[in-house]
PDB file as gemmi writes it, atoms N, CA and C in Angstrom:
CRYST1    1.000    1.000    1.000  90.00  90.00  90.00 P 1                      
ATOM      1  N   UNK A   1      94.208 144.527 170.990  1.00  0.00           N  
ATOM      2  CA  UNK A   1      92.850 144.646 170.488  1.00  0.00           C  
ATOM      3  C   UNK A   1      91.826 143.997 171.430  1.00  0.00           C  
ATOM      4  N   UNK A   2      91.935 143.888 172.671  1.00  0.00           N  
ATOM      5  CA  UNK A   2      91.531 143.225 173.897  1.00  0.00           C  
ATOM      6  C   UNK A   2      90.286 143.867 174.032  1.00  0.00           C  
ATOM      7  N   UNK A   3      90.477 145.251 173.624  1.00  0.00           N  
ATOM      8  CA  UNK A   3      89.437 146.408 174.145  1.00  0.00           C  
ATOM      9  C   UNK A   3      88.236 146.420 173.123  1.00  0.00           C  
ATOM     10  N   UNK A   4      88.811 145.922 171.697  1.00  0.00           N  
ATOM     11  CA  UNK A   4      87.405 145.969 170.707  1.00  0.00           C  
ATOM     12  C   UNK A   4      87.172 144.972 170.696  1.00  0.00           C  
ATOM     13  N   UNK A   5      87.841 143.393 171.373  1.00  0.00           N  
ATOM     14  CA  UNK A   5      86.839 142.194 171.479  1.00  0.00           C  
ATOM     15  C   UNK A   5      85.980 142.117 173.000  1.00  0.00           C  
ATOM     16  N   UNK A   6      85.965 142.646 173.791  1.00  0.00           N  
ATOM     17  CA  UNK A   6      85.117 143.211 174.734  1.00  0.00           C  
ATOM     18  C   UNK A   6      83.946 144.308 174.547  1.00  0.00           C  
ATOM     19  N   UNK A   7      84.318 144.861 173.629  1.00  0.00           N  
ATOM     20  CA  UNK A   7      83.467 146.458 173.509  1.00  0.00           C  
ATOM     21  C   UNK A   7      82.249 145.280 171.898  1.00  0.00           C  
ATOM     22  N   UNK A   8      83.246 144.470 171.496  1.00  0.00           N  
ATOM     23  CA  UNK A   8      82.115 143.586 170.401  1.00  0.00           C  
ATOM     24  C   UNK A   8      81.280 142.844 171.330  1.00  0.00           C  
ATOM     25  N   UNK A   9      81.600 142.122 172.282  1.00  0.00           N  
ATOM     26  CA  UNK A   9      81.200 141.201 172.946  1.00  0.00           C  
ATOM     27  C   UNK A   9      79.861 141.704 173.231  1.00  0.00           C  
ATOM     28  N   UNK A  10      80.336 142.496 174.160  1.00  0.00           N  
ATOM     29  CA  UNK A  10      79.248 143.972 174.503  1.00  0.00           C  
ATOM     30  C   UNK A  10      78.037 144.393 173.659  1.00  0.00           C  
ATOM     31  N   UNK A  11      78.686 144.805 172.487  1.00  0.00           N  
ATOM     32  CA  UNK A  11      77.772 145.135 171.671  1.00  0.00           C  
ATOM     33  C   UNK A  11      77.168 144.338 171.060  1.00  0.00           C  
ATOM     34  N   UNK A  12      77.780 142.747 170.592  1.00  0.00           N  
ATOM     35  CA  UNK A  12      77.003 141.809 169.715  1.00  0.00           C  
ATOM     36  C   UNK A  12      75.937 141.536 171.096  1.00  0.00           C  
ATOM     37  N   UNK A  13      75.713 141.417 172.188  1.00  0.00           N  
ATOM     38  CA  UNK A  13      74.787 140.780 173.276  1.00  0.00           C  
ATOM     39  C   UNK A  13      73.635 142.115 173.416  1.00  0.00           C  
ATOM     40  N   UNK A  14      73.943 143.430 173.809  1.00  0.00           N  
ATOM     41  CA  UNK A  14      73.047 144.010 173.509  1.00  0.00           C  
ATOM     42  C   UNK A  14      72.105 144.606 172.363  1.00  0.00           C  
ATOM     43  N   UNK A  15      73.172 144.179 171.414  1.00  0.00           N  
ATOM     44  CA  UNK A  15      72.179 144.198 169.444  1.00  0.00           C  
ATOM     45  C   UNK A  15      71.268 143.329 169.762  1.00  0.00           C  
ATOM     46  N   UNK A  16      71.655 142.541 170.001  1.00  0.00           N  
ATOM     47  CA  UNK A  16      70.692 141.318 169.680  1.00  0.00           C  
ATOM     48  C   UNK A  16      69.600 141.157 170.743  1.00  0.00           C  
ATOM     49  N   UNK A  17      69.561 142.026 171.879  1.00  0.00           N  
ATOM     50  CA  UNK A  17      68.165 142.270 172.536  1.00  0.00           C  
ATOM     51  C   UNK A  17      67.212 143.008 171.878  1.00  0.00           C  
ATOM     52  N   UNK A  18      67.415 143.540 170.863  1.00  0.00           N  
ATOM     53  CA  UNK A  18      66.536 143.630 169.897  1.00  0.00           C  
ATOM     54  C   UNK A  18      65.353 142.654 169.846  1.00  0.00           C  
ATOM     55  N   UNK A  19      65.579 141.240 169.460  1.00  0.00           N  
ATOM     56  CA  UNK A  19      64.813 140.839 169.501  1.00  0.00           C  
ATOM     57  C   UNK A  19      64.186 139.942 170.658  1.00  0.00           C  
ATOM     58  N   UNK A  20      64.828 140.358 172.021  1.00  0.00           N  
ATOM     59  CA  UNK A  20      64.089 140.440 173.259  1.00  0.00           C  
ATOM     60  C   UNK A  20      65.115 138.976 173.704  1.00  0.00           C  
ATOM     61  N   UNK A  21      65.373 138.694 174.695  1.00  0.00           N  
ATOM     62  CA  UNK A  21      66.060 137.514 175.723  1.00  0.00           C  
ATOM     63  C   UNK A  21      65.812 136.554 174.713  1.00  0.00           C  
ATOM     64  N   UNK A  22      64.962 136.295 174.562  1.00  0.00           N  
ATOM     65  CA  UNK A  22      64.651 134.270 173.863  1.00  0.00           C  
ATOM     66  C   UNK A  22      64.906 134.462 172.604  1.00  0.00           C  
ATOM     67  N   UNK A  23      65.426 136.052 171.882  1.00  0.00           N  
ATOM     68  CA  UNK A  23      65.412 135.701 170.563  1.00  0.00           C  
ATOM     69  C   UNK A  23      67.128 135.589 170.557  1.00  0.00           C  
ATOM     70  N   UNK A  24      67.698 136.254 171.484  1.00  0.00           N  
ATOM     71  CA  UNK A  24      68.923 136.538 171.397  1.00  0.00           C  
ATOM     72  C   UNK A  24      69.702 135.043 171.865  1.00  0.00           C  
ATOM     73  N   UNK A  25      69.118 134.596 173.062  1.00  0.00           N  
ATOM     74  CA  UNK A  25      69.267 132.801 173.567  1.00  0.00           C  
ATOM     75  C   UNK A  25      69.378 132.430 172.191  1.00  0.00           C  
ATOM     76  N   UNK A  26      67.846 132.301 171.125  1.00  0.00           N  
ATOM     77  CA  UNK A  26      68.167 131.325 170.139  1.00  0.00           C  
ATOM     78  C   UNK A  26      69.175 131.732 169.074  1.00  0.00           C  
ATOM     79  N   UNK A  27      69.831 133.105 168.665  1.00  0.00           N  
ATOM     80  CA  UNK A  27      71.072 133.181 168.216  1.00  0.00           C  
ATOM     81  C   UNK A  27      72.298 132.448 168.702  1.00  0.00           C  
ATOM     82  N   UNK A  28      72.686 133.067 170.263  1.00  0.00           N  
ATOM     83  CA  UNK A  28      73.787 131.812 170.637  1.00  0.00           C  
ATOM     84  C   UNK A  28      73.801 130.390 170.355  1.00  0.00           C  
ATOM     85  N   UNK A  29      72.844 130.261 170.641  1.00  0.00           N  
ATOM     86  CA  UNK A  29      72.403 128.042 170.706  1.00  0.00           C  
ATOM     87  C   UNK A  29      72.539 128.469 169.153  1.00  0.00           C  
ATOM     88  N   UNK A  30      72.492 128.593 168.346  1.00  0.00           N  
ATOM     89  CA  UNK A  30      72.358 128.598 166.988  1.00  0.00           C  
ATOM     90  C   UNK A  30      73.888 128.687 166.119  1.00  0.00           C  
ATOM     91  N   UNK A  31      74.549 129.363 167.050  1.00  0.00           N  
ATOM     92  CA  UNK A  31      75.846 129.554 166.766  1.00  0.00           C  
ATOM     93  C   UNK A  31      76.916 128.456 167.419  1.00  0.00           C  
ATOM     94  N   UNK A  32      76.356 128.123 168.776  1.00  0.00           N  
ATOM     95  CA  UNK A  32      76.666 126.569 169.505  1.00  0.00           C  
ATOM     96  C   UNK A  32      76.427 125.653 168.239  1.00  0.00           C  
ATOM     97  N   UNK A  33      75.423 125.441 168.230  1.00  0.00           N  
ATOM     98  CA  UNK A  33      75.059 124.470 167.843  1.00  0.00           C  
ATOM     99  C   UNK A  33      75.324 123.940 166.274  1.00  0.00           C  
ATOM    100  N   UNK A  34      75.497 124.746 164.906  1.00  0.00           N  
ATOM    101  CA  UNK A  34      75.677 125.064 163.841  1.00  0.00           C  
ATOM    102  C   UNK A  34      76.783 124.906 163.677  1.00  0.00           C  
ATOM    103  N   UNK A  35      78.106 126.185 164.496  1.00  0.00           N  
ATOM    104  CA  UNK A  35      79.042 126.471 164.583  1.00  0.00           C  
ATOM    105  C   UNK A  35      79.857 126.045 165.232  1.00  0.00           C  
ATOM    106  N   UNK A  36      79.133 125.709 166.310  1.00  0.00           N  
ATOM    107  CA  UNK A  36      80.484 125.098 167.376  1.00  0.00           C  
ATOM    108  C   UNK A  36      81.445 126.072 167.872  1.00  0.00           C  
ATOM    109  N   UNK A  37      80.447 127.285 168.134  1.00  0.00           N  
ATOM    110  CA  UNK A  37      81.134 128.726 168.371  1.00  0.00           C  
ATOM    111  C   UNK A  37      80.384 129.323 169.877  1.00  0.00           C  
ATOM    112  N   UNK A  38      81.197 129.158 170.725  1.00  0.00           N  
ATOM    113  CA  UNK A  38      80.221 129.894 172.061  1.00  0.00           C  
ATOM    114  C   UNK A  38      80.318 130.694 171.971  1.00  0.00           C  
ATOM    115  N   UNK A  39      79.099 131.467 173.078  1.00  0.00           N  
ATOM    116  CA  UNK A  39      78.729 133.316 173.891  1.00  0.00           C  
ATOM    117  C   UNK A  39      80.308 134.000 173.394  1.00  0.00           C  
ATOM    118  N   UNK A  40      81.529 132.989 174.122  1.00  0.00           N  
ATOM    119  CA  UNK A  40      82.363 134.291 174.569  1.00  0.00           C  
ATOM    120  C   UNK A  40      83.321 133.766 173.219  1.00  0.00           C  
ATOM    121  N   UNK A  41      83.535 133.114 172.691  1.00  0.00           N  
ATOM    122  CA  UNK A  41      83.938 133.226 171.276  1.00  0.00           C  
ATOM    123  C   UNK A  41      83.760 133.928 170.096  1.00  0.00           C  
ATOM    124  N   UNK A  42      82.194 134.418 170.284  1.00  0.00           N  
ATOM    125  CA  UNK A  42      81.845 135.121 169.126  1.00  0.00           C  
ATOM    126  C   UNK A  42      82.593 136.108 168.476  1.00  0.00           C  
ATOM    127  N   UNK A  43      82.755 137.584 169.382  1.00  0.00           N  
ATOM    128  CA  UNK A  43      83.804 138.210 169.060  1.00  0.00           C  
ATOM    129  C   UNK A  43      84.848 138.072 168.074  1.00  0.00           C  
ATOM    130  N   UNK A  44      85.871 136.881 168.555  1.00  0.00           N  
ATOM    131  CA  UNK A  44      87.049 136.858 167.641  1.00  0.00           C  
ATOM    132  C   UNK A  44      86.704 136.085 166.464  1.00  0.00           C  
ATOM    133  N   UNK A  45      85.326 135.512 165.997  1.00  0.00           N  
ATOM    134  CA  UNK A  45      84.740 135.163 164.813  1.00  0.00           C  
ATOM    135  C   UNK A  45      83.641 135.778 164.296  1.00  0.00           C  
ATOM    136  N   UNK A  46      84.419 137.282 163.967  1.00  0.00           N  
ATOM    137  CA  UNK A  46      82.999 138.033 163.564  1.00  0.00           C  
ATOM    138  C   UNK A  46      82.164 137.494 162.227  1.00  0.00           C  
ATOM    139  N   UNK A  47      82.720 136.976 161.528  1.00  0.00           N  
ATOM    140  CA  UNK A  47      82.484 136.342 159.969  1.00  0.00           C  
ATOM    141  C   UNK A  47      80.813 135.337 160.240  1.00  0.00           C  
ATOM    142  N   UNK A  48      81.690 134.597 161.331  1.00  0.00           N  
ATOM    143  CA  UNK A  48      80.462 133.477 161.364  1.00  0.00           C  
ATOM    144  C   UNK A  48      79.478 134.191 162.450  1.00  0.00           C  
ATOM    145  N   UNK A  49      79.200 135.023 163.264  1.00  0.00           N  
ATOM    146  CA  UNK A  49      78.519 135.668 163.455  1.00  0.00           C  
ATOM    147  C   UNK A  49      77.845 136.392 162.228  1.00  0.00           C  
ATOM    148  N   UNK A  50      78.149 137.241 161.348  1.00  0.00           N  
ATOM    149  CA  UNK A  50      77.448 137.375 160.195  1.00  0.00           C  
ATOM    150  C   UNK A  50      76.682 136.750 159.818  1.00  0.00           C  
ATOM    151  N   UNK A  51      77.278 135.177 159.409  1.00  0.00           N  
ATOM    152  CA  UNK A  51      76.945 134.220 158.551  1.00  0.00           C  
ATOM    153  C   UNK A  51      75.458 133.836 159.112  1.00  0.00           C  
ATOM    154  N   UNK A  52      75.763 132.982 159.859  1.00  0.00           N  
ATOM    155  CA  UNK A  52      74.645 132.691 161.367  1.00  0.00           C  
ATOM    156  C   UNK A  52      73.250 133.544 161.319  1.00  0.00           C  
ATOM    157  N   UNK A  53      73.819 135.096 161.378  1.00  0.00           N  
ATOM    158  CA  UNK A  53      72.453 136.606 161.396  1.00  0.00           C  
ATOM    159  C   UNK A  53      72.173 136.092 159.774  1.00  0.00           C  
ATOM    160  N   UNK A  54      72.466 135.961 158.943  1.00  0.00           N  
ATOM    161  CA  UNK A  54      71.853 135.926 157.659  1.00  0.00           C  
ATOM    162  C   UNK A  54      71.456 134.882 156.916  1.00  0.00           C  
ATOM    163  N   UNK A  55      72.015 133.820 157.831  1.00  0.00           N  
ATOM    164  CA  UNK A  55      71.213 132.102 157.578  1.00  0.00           C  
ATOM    165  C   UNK A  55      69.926 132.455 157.756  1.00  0.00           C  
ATOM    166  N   UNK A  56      69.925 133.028 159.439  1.00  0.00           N  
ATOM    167  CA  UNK A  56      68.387 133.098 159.959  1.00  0.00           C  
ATOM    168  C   UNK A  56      67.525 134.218 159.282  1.00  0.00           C  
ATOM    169  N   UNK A  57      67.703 135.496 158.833  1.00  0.00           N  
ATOM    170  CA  UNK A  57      67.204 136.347 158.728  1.00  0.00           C  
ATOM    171  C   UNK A  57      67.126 136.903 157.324  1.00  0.00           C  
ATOM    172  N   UNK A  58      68.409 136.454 156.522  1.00  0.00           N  
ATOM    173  CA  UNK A  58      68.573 137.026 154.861  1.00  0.00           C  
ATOM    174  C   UNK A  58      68.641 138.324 155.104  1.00  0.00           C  
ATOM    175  N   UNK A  59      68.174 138.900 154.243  1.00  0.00           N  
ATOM    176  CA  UNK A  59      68.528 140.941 153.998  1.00  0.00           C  
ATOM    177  C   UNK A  59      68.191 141.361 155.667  1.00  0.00           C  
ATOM    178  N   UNK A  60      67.486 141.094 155.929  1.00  0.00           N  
ATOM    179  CA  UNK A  60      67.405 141.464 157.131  1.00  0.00           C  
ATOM    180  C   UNK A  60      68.103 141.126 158.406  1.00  0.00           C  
ATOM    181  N   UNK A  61      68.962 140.697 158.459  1.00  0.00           N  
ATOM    182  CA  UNK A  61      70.034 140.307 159.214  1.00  0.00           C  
ATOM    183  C   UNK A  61      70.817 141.796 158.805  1.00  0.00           C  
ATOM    184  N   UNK A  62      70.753 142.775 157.950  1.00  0.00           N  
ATOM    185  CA  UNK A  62      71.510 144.107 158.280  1.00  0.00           C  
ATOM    186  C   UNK A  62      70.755 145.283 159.220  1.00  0.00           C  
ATOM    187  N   UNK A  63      69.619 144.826 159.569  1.00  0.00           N  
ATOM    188  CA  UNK A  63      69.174 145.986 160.710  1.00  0.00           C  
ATOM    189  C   UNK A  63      69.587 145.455 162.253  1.00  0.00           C  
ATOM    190  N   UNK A  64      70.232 144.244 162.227  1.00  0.00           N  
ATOM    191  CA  UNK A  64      70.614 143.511 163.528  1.00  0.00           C  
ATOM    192  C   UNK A  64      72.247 144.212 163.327  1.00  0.00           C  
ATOM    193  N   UNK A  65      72.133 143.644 162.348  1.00  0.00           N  
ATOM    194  CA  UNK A  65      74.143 144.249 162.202  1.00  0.00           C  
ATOM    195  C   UNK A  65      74.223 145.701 162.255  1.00  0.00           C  
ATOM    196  N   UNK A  66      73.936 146.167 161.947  1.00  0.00           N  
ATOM    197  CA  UNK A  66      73.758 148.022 162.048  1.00  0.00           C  
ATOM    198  C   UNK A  66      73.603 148.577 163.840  1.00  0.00           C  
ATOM    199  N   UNK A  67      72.571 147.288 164.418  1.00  0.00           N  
ATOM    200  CA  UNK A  67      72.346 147.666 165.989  1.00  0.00           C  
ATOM    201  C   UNK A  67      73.597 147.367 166.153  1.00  0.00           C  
ATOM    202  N   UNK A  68      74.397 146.365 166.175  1.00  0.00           N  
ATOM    203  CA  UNK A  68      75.444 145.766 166.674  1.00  0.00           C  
ATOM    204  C   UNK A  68      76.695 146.855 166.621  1.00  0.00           C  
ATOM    205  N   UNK A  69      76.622 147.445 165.397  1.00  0.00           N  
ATOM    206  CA  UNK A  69      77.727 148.390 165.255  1.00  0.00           C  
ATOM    207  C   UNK A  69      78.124 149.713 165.755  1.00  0.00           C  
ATOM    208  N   UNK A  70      76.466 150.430 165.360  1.00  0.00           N  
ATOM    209  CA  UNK A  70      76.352 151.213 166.379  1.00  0.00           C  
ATOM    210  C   UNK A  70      76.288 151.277 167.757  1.00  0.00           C  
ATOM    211  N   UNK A  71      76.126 150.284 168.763  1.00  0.00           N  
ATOM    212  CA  UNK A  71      76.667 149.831 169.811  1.00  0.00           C  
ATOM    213  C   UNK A  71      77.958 149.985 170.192  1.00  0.00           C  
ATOM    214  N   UNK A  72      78.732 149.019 169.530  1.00  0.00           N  
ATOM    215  CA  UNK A  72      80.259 149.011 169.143  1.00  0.00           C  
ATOM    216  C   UNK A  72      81.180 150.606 168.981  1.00  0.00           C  
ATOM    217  N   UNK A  73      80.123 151.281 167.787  1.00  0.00           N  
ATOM    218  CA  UNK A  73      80.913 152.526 167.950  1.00  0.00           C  
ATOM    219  C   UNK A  73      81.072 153.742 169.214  1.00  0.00           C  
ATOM    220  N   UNK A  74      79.376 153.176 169.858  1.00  0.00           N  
ATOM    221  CA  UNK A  74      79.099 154.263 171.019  1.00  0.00           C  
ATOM    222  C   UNK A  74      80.093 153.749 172.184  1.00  0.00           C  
ATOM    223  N   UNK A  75      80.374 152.402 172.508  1.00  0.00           N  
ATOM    224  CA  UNK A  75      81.044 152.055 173.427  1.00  0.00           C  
ATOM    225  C   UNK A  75      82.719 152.440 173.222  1.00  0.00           C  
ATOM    226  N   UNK A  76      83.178 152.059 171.741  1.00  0.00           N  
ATOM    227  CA  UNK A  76      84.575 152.825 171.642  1.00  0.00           C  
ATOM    228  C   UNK A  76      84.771 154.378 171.527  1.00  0.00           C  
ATOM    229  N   UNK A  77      83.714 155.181 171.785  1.00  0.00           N  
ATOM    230  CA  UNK A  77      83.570 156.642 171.176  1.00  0.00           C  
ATOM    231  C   UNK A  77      83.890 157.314 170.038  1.00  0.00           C  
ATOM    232  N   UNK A  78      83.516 155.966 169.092  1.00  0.00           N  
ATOM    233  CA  UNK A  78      83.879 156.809 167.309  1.00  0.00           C  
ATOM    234  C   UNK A  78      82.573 156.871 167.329  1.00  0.00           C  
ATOM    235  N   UNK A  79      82.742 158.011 166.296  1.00  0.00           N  
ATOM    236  CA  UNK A  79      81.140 158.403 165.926  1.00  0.00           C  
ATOM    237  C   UNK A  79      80.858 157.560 164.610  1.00  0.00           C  
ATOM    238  N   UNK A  80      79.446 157.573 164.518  1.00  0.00           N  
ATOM    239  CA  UNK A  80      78.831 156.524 163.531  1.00  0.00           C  
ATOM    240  C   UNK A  80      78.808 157.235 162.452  1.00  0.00           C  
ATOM    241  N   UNK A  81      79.202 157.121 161.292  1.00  0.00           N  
ATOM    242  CA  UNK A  81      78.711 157.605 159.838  1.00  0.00           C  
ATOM    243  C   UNK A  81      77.797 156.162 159.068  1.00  0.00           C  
ATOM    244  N   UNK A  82      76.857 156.542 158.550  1.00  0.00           N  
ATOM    245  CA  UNK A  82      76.750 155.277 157.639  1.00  0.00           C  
ATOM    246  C   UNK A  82      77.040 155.497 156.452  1.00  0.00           C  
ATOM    247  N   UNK A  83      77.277 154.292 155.781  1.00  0.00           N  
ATOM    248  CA  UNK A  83      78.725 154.761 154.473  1.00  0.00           C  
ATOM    249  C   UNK A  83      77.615 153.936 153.553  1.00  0.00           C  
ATOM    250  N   UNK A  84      77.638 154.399 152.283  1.00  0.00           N  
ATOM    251  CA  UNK A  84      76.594 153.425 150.975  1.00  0.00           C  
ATOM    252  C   UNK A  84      78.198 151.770 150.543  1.00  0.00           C  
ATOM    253  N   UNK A  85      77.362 151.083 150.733  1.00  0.00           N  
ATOM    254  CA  UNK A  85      78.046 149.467 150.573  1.00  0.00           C  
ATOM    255  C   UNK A  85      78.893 149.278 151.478  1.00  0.00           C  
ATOM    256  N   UNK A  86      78.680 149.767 152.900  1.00  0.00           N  
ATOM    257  CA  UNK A  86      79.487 148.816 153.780  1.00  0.00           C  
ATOM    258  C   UNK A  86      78.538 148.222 154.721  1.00  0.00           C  
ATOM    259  N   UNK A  87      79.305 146.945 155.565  1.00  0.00           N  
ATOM    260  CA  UNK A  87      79.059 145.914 156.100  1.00  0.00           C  
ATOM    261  C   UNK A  87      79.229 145.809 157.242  1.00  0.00           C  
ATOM    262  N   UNK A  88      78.982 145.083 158.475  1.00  0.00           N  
ATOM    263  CA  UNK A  88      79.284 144.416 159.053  1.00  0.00           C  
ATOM    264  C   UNK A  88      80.568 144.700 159.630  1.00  0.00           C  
ATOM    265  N   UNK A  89      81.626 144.178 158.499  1.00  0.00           N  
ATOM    266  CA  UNK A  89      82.774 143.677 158.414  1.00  0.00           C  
ATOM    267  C   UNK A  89      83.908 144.848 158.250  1.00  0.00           C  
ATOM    268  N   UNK A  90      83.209 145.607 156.843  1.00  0.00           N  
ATOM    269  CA  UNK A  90      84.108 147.230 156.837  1.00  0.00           C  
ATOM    270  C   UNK A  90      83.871 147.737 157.835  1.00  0.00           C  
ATOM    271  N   UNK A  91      82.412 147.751 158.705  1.00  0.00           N  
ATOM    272  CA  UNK A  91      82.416 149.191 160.151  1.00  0.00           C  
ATOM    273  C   UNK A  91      83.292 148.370 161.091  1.00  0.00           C  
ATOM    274  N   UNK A  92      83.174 147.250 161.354  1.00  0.00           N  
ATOM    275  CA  UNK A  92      84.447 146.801 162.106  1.00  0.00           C  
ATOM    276  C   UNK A  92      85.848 146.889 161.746  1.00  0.00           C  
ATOM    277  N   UNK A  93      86.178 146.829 160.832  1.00  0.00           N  
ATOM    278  CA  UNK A  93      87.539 146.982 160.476  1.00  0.00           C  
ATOM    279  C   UNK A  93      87.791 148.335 160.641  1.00  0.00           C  
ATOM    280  N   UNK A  94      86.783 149.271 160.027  1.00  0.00           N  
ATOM    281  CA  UNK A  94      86.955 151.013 160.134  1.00  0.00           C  
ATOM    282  C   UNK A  94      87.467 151.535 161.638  1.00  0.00           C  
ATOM    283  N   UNK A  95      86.545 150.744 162.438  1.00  0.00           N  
ATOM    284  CA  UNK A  95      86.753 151.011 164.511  1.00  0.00           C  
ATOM    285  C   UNK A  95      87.962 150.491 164.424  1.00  0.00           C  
ATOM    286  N   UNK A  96      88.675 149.069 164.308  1.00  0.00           N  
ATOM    287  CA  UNK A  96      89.578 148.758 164.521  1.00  0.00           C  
ATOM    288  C   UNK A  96      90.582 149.774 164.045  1.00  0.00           C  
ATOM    289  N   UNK A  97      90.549 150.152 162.919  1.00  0.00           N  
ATOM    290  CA  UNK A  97      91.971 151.192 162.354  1.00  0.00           C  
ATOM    291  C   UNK A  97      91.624 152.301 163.106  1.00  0.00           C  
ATOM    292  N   UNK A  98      90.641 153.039 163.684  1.00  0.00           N  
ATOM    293  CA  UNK A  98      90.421 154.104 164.473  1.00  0.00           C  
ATOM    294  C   UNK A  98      91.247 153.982 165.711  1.00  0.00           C  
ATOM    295  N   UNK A  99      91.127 152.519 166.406  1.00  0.00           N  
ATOM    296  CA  UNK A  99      91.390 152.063 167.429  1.00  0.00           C  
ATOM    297  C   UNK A  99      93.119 152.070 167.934  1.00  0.00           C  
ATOM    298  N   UNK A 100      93.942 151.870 166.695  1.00  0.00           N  
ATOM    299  CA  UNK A 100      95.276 151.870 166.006  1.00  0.00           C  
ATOM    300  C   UNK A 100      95.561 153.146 166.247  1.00  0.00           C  
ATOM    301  N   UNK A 101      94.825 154.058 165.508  1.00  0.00           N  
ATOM    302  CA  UNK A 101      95.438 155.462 165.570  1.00  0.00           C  
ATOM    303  C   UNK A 101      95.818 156.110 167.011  1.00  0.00           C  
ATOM    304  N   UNK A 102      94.227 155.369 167.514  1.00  0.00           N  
ATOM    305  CA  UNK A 102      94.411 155.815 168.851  1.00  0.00           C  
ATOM    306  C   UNK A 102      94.537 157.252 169.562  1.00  0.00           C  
TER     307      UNK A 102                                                      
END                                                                             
């Protein structure tokens, strides 16, 4: 699963230019600093990445997560559906079992 914690990595750094270099800086330091979770850690702690986007942001921490995913899906080449009550957490798990099938 080497390939979807690279292709996250990827995608959690360019989601989050969304809100331009200094907003995305103060996510990491925020996740340093809070978490005790670095840049290249994030990945294999997608949870507290969540957590972190919705300390700072509340409901709106899902138009950051949505960039992030769709990222994620364009870089593994699944196509994006958006599904009513999923997360974060289900579109990642969904790529990952895609990823399996292979």
């Amino acid at each position: 699963m080497e390939i979807l914690k690279k292709a996250l990595a990827e995608a959690i750094d360019e989601g989050l230019l969304m809100l331009g270099e200094s907003g995305r800086d103060v996510i990491y330091f925020r996740l340093k600093q809070s978490y005790a979770l670095k840049k290249e850690d994030v990945p294999g702690n997608p949870e507290i990445f969540v957590n972190c986007l919705r300390e700072i942001f509340g409901s709106g921490a899902e138009v950051i997560e949505r960039a992030v995913i769709k990222k994620l899906y364009d870089k593994l080449g699944i196509e994006f559906k958006e599904k009513k009550d999923f997360g974060f957490m289900e579109y990642l798990n969904e790529a990952r079992k895609a990823l399996e099938k292979g």
